[in-house]
N, C-alpha and C positions, 0 to 999 in steps of 0.2 A: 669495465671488466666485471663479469661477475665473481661469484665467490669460488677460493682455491677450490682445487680436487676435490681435496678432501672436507673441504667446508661442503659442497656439491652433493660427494656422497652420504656425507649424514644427515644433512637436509632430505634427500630424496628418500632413506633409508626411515626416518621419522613422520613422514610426509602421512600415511596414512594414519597415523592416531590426530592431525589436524581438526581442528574443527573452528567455527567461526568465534567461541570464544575460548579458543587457543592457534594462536596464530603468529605465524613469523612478522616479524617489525625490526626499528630500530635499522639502526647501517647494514645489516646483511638484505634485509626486505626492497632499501633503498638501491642499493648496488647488484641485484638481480642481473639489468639488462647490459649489453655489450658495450655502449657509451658512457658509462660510471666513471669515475675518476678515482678511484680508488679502493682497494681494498678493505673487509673488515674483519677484525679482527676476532670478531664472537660471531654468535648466532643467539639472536635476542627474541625468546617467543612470551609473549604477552595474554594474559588471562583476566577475562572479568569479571573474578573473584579473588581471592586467597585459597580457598577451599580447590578452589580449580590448579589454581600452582601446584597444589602437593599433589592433587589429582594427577595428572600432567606428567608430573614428573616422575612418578610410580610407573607411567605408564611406557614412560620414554626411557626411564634407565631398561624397566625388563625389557623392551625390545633389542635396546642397544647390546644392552649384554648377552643376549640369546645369537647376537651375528660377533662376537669376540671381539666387542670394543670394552674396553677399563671406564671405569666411574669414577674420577676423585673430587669431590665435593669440597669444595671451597666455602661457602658459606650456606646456612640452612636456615632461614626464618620466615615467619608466616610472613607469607605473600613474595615472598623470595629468597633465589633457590640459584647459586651458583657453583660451575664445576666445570672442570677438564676434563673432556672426553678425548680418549687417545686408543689408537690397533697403532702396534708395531710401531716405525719413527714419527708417525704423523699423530697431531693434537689440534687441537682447538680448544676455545672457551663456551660454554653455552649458559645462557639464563633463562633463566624461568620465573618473570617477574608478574604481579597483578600492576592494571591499569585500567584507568576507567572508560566502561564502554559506550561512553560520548562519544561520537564519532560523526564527520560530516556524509562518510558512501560507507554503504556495506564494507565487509573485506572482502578479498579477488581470492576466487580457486585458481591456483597456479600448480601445471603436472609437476615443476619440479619441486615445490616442496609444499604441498598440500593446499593451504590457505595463510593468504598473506596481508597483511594492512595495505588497504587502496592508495597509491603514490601521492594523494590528495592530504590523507593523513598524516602518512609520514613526513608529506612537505612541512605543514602545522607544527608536529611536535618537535620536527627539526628548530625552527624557527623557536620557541619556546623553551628550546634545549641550550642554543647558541644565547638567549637572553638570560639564561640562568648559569653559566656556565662559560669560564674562554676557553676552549678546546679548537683547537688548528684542525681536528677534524671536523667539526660540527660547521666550520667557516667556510671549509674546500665545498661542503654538500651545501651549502647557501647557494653559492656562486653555480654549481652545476642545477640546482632545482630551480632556478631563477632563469636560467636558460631553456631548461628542459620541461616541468611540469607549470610552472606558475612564478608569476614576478614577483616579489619581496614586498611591493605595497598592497597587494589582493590578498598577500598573506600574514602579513600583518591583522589586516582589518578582518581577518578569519578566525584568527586565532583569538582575538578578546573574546567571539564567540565561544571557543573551548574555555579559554581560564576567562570568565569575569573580571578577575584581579587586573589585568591590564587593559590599559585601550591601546591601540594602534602606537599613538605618538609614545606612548609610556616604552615600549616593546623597542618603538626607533631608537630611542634614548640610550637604554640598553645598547641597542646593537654598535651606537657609533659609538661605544667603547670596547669594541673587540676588533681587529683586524689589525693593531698592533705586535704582531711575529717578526721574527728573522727566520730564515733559512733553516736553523739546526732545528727548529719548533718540529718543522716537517720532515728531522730526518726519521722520524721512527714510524712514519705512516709510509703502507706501502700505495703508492700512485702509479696509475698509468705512462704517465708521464713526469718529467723535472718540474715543481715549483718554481714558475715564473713570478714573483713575488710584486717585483715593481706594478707589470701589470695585470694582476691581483689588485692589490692596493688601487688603481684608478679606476678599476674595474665597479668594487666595491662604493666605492666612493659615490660613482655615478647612479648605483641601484639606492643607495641612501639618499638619493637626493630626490631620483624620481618616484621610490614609493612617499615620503615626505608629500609630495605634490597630488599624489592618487590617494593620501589619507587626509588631504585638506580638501579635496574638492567633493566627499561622497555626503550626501545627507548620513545626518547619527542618526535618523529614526532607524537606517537599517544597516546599526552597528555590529558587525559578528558574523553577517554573510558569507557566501561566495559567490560569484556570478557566472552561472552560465548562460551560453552563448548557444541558442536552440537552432542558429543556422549552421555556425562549426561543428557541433555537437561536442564539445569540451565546456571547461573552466576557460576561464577569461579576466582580465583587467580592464573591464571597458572605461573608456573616455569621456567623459561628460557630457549627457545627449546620449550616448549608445545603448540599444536598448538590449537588458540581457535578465535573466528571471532571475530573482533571490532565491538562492541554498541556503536552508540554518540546518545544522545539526541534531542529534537528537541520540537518545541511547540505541546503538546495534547499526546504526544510520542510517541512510535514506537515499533513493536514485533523485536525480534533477527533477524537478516539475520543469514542465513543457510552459507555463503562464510567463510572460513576460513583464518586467517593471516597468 
């Protein structure tokens, strides 16, 4: 499901002050498309600066408030900027936070809300997010990003790229101690569907085990990667043997090279 109405219409209503470093991310950016599994609860737009947050956000309340939406500001400090934006019964939350503009792909122009983090990224920071943090929502978007953009051990082994501080197996470590929920964890997330919990949990169990397997079998000379695949033309988890060209990262990001490993 994408984002409520009224998340929808302020998103498309702020869309033109977008730019590529000020850009929607975080759970709204993720759950755009019609197969998402859940709703978000904010709209998280990202800057890489501080200078650019307050920028940003100057820019985004006057528009707002020139179409008869309310501002109320929740917190204000350099390099981050939170607030309830609300017309009449409807609200949301919006941030306006800096983050660094490391990034594995450019960011996507999207008509309905301007420019967005490429699904490449927000898989990564996902993954980074759930290792730093137990949030039942950050676990639901593992489970659907491991199905839909990239499997759990490609991205693992991507993300030491973004943070140094971890490697692959440090990040598993991490993960296999979150997936311990019950049922009411998920009652204040809005889902497309009922939490199947049991299997959830075998679900999980099973992507821990196979990226474990895909981050012991990759040479470390090319730790931080991604791999794409120049005959799919996507990312990939290739097999050992499979031949697929290394992605690293860089500031602003970068398209696939076509050279294969």
């Amino acid at each position: 499901m994408p984002l409520t109405e009224f998340q929808a219409e302020v998103a498309l209503r702020l869309s033109d002050q977008r730019t590529e470093d000020s850009h929607l991310a975080g759970g709204a950016a993720l759950h755009l498309e019609p197969n998402s599994v859940r709703f978000s609860n904010d709209l998280d737009y990202f800057h890489d600066s501080e200078v650019r947050v307050a920028s940003a956000f100057a820019q985004d309340r006057q528009a707002l408030e020139a179409h008869g939406y309310t501002i109320e500001i929740e917190m204000n400090q350099p390099g981050y900027i939170r607030a309830v934006v609300s017309r009449a019964k409807e609200r949301t939350k919006i941030e306006w936070a800096h983050d660094s503009a490391w990034r594995f792909m450019p960011v996507v122009k999207d008509p309905r809300v301007g420019f967005r983090l490429h699904p490449i990224d927000l898989a990564v920071n996902k993954v980074l997010a759930l290792a730093g943090r137990d949030e039942p929502r950050d676990f639901l978007d593992i489970m659907h990003i491991d199905e839909t953009i990239l499997p759990l051990g490609a991205l693992c082994w991507a993300a030491a790229g973004k943070d140094p501080g971890f490697t692959p197996r440090s990040l598993l470590e991490l993960l296999r101690r979150r997936g311990r929920y019950r049922p009411e964890d998920f009652a204040r997330l809005r889902t497309t569907k009922p939490v199947d919990l049991p299997s959830l949990k075998t679900r999980w169990l099973a992507m821990l085990e196979r990226a474990e397997e895909f981050v012991t079998q990759r040479p470390p000379e090319e730790l931080g990667c991604l791999y794409w695949s120049t005959v799919l033309g996507c990312f990939v988890e290739p097999s050992p043997g499979e031949p697929a060209a290394l992605h690293y990262g860089r500031p602003g990001g970068v398209l696939p090279r076509t050279v294969e490993s």
